[in-house]
Structures are given as structure tokens and as C-alpha cells.
N, C-alpha and C positions, 0 to 999 in steps of 0.2 A: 781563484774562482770568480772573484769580482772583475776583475781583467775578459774573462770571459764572458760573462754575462755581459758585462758592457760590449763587447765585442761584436753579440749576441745581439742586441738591440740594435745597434749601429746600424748593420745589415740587413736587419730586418725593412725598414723602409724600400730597401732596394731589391732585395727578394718578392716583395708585394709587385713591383715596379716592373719585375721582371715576367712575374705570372700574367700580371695585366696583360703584360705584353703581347704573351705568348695565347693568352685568352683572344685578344684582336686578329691574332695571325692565322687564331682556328676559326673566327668567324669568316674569313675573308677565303680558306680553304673550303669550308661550308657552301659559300654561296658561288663557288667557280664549279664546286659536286652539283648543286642546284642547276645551274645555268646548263650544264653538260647532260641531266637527267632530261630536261626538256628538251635537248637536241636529240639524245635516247630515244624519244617516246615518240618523238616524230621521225626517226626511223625505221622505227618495228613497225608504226602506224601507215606507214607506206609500202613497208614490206609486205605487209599480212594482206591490205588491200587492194594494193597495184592500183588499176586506176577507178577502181569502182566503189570509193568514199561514199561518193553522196549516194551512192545505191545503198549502199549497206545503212547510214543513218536516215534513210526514207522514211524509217516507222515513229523518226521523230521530227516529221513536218508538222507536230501537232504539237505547239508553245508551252502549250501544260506538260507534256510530256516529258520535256525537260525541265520546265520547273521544278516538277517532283524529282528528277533525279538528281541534280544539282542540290535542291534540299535534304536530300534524305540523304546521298552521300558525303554530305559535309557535317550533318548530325551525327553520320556513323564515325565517321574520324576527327571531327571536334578541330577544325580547320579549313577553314576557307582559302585561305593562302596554299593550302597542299590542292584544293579541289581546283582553282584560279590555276596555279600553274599548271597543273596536268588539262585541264581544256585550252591553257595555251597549244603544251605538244601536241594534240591531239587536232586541232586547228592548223599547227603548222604540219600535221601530215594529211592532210586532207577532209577532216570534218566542216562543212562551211557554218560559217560563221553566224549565219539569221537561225542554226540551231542551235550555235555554241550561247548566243544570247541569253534565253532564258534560263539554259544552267548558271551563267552568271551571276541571276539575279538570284536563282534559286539559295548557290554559295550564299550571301546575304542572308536570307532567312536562317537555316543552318547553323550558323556561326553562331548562333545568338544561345544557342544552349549551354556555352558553357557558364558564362557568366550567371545563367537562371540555376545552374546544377550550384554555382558555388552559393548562390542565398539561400539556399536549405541547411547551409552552415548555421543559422540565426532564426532555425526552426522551435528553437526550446526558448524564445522570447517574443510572447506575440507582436508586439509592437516594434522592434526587431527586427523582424520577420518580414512583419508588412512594408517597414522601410524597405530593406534591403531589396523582397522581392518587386515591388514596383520601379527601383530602380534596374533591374536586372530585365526588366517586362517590355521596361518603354523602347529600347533598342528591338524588341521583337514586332513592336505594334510600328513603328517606326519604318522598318524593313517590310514588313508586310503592305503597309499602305504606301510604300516607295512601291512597288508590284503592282497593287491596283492601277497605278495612276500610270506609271510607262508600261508596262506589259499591253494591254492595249492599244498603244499609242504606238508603240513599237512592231503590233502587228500587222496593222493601217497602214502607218508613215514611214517606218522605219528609221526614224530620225537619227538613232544610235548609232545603226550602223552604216547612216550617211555619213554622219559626222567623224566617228572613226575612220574610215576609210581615206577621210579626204584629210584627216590629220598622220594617220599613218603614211601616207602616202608622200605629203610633203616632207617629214621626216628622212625617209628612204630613198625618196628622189625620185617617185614616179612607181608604178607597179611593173613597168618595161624595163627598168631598171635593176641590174641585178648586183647584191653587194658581195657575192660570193668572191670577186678578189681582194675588196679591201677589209673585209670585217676580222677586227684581230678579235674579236671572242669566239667568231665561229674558231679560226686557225688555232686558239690556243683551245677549244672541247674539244676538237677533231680527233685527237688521239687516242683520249679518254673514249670518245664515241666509236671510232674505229676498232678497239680492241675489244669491245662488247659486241661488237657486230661480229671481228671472229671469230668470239668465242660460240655466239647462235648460229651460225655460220653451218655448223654442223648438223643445226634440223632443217628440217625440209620446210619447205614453204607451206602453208602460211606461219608454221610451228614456229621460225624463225624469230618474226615477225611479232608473234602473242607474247614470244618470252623477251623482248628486246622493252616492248612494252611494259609489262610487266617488275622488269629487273629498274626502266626506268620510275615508274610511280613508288616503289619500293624505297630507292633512291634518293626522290623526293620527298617521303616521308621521313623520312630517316633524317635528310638536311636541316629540313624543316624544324624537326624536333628538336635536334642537336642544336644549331643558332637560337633557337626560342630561349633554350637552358642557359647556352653563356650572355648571351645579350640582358637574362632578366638579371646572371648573377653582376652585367657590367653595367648594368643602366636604371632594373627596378628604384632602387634607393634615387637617383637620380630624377623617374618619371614622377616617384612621389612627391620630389623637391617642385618638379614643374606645375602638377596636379593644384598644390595647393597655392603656389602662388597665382596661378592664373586666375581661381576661383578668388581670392581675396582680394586681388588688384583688378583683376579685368572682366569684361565681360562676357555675351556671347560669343560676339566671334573672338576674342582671346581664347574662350575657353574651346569653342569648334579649332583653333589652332593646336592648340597642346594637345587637344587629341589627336591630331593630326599627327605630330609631332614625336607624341609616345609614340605614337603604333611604329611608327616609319623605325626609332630608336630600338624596340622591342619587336619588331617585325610578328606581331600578333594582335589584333585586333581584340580578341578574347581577352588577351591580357588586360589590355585598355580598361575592356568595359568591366572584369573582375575584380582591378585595382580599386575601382567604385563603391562595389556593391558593399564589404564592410565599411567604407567612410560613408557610409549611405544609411543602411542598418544602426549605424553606433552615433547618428543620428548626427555626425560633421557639416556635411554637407546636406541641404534638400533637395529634391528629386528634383528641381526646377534648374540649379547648379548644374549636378549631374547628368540631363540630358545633353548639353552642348557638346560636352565629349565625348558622349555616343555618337554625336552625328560628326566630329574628327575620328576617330577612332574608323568608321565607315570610310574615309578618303584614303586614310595613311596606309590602310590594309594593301590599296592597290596599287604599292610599290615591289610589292612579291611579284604582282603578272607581270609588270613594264618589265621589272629586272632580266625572268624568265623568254620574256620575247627577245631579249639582246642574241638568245643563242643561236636564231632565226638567219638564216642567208637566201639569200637567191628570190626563186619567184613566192618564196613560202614565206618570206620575209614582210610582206605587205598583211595579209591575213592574220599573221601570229600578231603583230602589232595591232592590227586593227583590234579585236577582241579585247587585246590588255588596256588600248583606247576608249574602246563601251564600257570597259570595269570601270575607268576611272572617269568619263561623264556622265555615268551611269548614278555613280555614288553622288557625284557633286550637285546634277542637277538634282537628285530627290533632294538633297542639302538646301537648295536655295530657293525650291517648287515649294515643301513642304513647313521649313521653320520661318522663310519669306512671307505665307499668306498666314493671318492669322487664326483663320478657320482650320487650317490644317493643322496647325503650329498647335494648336489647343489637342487633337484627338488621342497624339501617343502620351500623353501629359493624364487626360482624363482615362482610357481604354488599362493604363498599365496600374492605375490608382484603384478601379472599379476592382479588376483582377486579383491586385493586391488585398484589398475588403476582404473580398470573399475568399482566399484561401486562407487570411489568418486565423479565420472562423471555421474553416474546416480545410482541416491542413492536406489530407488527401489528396483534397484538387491539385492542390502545387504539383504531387507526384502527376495525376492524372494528367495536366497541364501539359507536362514534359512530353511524357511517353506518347499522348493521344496526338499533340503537335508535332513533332520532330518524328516520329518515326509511323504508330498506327495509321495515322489518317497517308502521309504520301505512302504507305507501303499499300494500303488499299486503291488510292487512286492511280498508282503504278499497275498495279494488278489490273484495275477495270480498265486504265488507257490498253494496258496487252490485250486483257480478252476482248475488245473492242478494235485493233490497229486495225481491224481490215474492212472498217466502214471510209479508210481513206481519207478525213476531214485532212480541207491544205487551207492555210490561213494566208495565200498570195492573192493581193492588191496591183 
């Protein structure tokens, strides 16, 4: 029996060894499902439309319009990496991009719920409480006031999606340039995408098209979810390890890196900013710590769009890029505009402090906070932009 038990243990290092293994080989099948969903979505998205894209998203030449939906539909699904990729497909099947923008930013605001749903956890301790939630807060106040500041500027100058453009473009090698003979990730989804095509194949147009759609965001959520799971079980232990030494040894930008760094490791930004909230609450860390990785946490998110655009070929290839491009200068420069100037640096420090106050005093608000933020308010201003789309406001300069 002892012969066995020893036997027993021996193997057990190598058993572990071998799950690891086989954990990495399902994240890496995970993200070639991911990669092929967004080639998915930009084929039904072409199908269903043919060539009259930008007609069909007309009713969203109005900036706000897609803010709210970009925020509200990354509230409803509690992932901005799921919302990011699917406006990738949906840009590389013809939604243009000066609309895909402000859902971008929108995803941003969105996201930041979950990490505020998880400081309701440290509701039966007021001070607790108030930790936690101000930590959970200032990534909201953070994100909102990165909107104020480009959202405007972007409707003016368009700076974003200059600068995207002429970064995706060098990438690619030109917008006249088509990579549809050498791209091996288009070659290695094509099969995956092909056989869903003939499977819709069978409805009629545009039916095709809605379900190809469809079957890919599905897809995407689904990947998304699945990677989130083994990466926390292959890495949490791991980002904790990074969490705190960065905080102990280094400083802001150490600690803007690690966020960075997590998220990219754990391919969730939510996660990031969650990991916080109780070393936050249980009074580890102070909320001054803490925001640096909020504002990593915001960059590393935008390795989900770059990834999702690889699935991109041909003439659709510059646009899909471009957009996963605005994500990720989008993020960086609120990064360097807003913890750069000190005037600004100070307002998601004080706005998510003031917040915190007053819900630990009446705990309500926190619920009200949620619900009025993330979903009442964009569902009303949704509603009025519709009963409103046919006053025609265009925000072209």
C-alpha cells in the first residue's frame, strides 16, 4: 500500500504538468474560435447588407448614439473584449468606422460594472465598503471623463481615426494592398468560416446573413468566456503575485504596467480591476495605489480587438485594424492626457471618493448608482436618440 501511495505522489507533479498543459492547448483553441467568429460576423454582416452598410447604420451618424450602445451593450454582457470584438466584425463587414468609434469608447464606460457589482460584496462593513467602492468607482469616473475629453475632439478632428488609419495601414502595407494571398490566419479560419456559411446557406437572403451574424457573436461570447475561466484558473494566483509587487516596489507607471500586463495575462480587464476592489476594501492597498492599474488594466483590454482583427483579409483588412488601432490609442492617450496633467489626475481620485461618502451612508445609492448608470439612463437616452433620429443631426467637419 505504501509502494502505491508513493507511487501516487510521484506522479502526481506530472499529472498537474500534464492538465497545465492541456489547459494552454484549450486556451490557444479558444482564441483561433475567437479569431474565426470575427471572420463569421463579417460575413453574415455583408451578406445581410450587400453593399448598403453605411445606409443601413445612417441612424447612427449621431456620436451619442453610439456611445449609448456601446455602453449599454457591454453593461448587459459584463465584457468589453466580447463588445470590441464584435465591432471589429462588424467594421470588417462594412459598418465605417467614424461610427464604430464611439461604441468603442462607449465599451470603456460598460465594463467598469463589474468590478462596482463586485464591491457590494463589503456592503455589511461600512468602511469596507467605502474602500472598496471608491476603488471600483474611479475606473468609472476615469472612463467617463476619457469621453468628455476625446469624444468631442474626435468629432471636430478626428484625430483617432487619423491616426489609426495611417497606423493600420502601414501594418498592411497600404489600403490598395490586399493580404488575402498571404495571410495564414485568414487560410487557417476559412474552413471554420466556410462551413457555417453552408450551413446558413439554406435561408434566403438576408436570413443568411442575420444568422451567420448571430451564430458568430454567440461564438464570441462563448470564447471569451471560456479563456476568461482557464487563464484566471492559469494566471489569477500568478497576477496576484504581480499586483503586489508592483505596488510595493514600484510606482506609477510600474503599477500602469502590471495592469497592463494582467489584463493582457487574463484577457479581462474586469478581472483586473476586481482583483482590487477587496485588497482595496480590506484596506491593503489605498485607492491612490490602486488607480494605476485601473489605468493598465484599460490598455491591456485592447489585445482582444488587435487579436480579432488578424482574422481580417483583403480590402476589409485596413478598417478592421484601423478600429482595434482607435481602441488601443484611444486607451493610451486618456492614459497619458488625463494622469499626465495634474488637474485631471486629481478628478477620478476625488469624484469616486465623494461617491464612495455617500453611499456608505446610504447604501441604496450604490444599487441606484448601478442600475441608473449602466443601464436606466443609456436605455432612456437610446429611446430619445430613436424617437428623435429623424431630426438628422450629422457631426461632419
Amino acid at each position: 500500500m505504501n509502494q502505491i501511495t508513493e507511487q501516487g505522489s510521484k506522479n502526481h507533479p506530472s499529472s498537474q504538468a500534464g492538465n497545465h498543459i492541456l489547459k494552454w492547448i484549450g486556451v490557444l483553441l479558444l482564441v483561433y474560435f475567437l479569431i474565426a467568429a470575427v471572420g463569421i460576423i463579417g460575413s453574415g454582416f455583408k451578406s445581410a447588407t450587400g453593399e448598403n452598410a453605411e445606409e443601413l447604420f445612417a441612424f447612427a451618424t449621431n456620436p451619442f448614439f453610439g456611445l449609448i450602445v456601446g455602453t449599454l451593450a457591454t453593461a448587459l454582457i459584463q465584457s468589453s473584449s466580447t463588445v470590441t470584438s464584435i465591432i471589429v466584425g462588424l467594421v470588417a463587414g462594412g459598418l465605417p468606422v467614424a461610427t464604430a468609434i464611439p461604441m468603442v469608447m462607449g465599451a470603456n464606460i460598460g465594463t467598469t460594472i463589474t468590478n462596482t457589482i463586485v464591491s457590494l460584496g463589503h456592503i455589511g462593513d461600512r468602511e469596507e465598503f467605502k474602500r472598496a467602492f471608491a476603488a471600483a468607482t474611479i475606473h468609472d469616473f476615469f472612463n467617463l471623463i476619457g469621453v468628455v475629453i476625446f469624444l468631442p475632439l474626435e468629432i471636430i478632428f478626428h484625430p483617432l481615426e487619423r491616426m489609426g488609419l495611417f497606423l493600420a495601414q502601414g501594418l498592411v502595407g497600404g489600403s490598395s494592398l490586399s493580404m488575402e494571398d498571404f495571410n495564414l490566419v485568414k487560410a487557417s479560419t476559412q474552413p471554420v468560416i466556410s462551413s457555417f456559411q453552408r450551413i446558413t446557406h439554406v435561408l434566403r437572403a438576408p436570413l443568411d446573413g442575420i444568422a451567420l451574424i448571430i451564430v458568430g457573436v454567440v461564438l464570441i461570447f462563448l470564447t471569451i468566456v471560456l479563456i476568461g475561466k482557464l487563464l484566471k484558473v492559469l494566471m489569477v494566483g500568478r497576477a496576484k503575485e504581480i499586483l503586489h509587487t508592483a505596488i510595493s516596489r514600484g510606482g506609477p507607471i510600474a503599477g500602469i504596467a502590471a495592469g497592463t500586463l494582467i489584463t493582457i495575462l487574463v484577457q479581462s480587464s474586469s478581472t483586473t480591476t476586481s482583483l482590487m476592489v477587496p485588497l482595496a476594501g480590506s484596506g491593503v492597498f489605498e485607492l491612490s495605489q490602486i488607480y494605476p492599474f485601473t489605468l493598465g488594466a484599460n490598455i491591456g483590454t485592447c489585445i482582444t480587438a488587435l487579436l480579432a482583427a488578424t482574422a481580417i483579409s483583403g480590402k476589409e483588412a485596413v478598417p478592421a485594424l484601423e478600429i482595434a488601432m482607435v481602441h488601443m490609442l484611444y486607451n493610451f492617450s486618456a492614459v497619458v492626457v488625463i494622469y499626465g496633467i495634474p488637474f485631471l489626475y486629481r478628478l477620478p481620485l476625488i469624484g469616486a471618493q465623494k461617491l464612495a461618502d455617500v453611499a456608505s451612508k446610504r447604501k441604496y445609492l450604490a444599487f441606484a448608482y448601478i442600475v441608473g448608470v449602466f443601464f436606466v439612463i443609456p436605455a432612456i437616452l437610446l429611446g430619445f436618440s430613436r424617437l428623435n433620429g429623424n431630426i438628422g443631426i450629422r457631426f461632419d467637419f
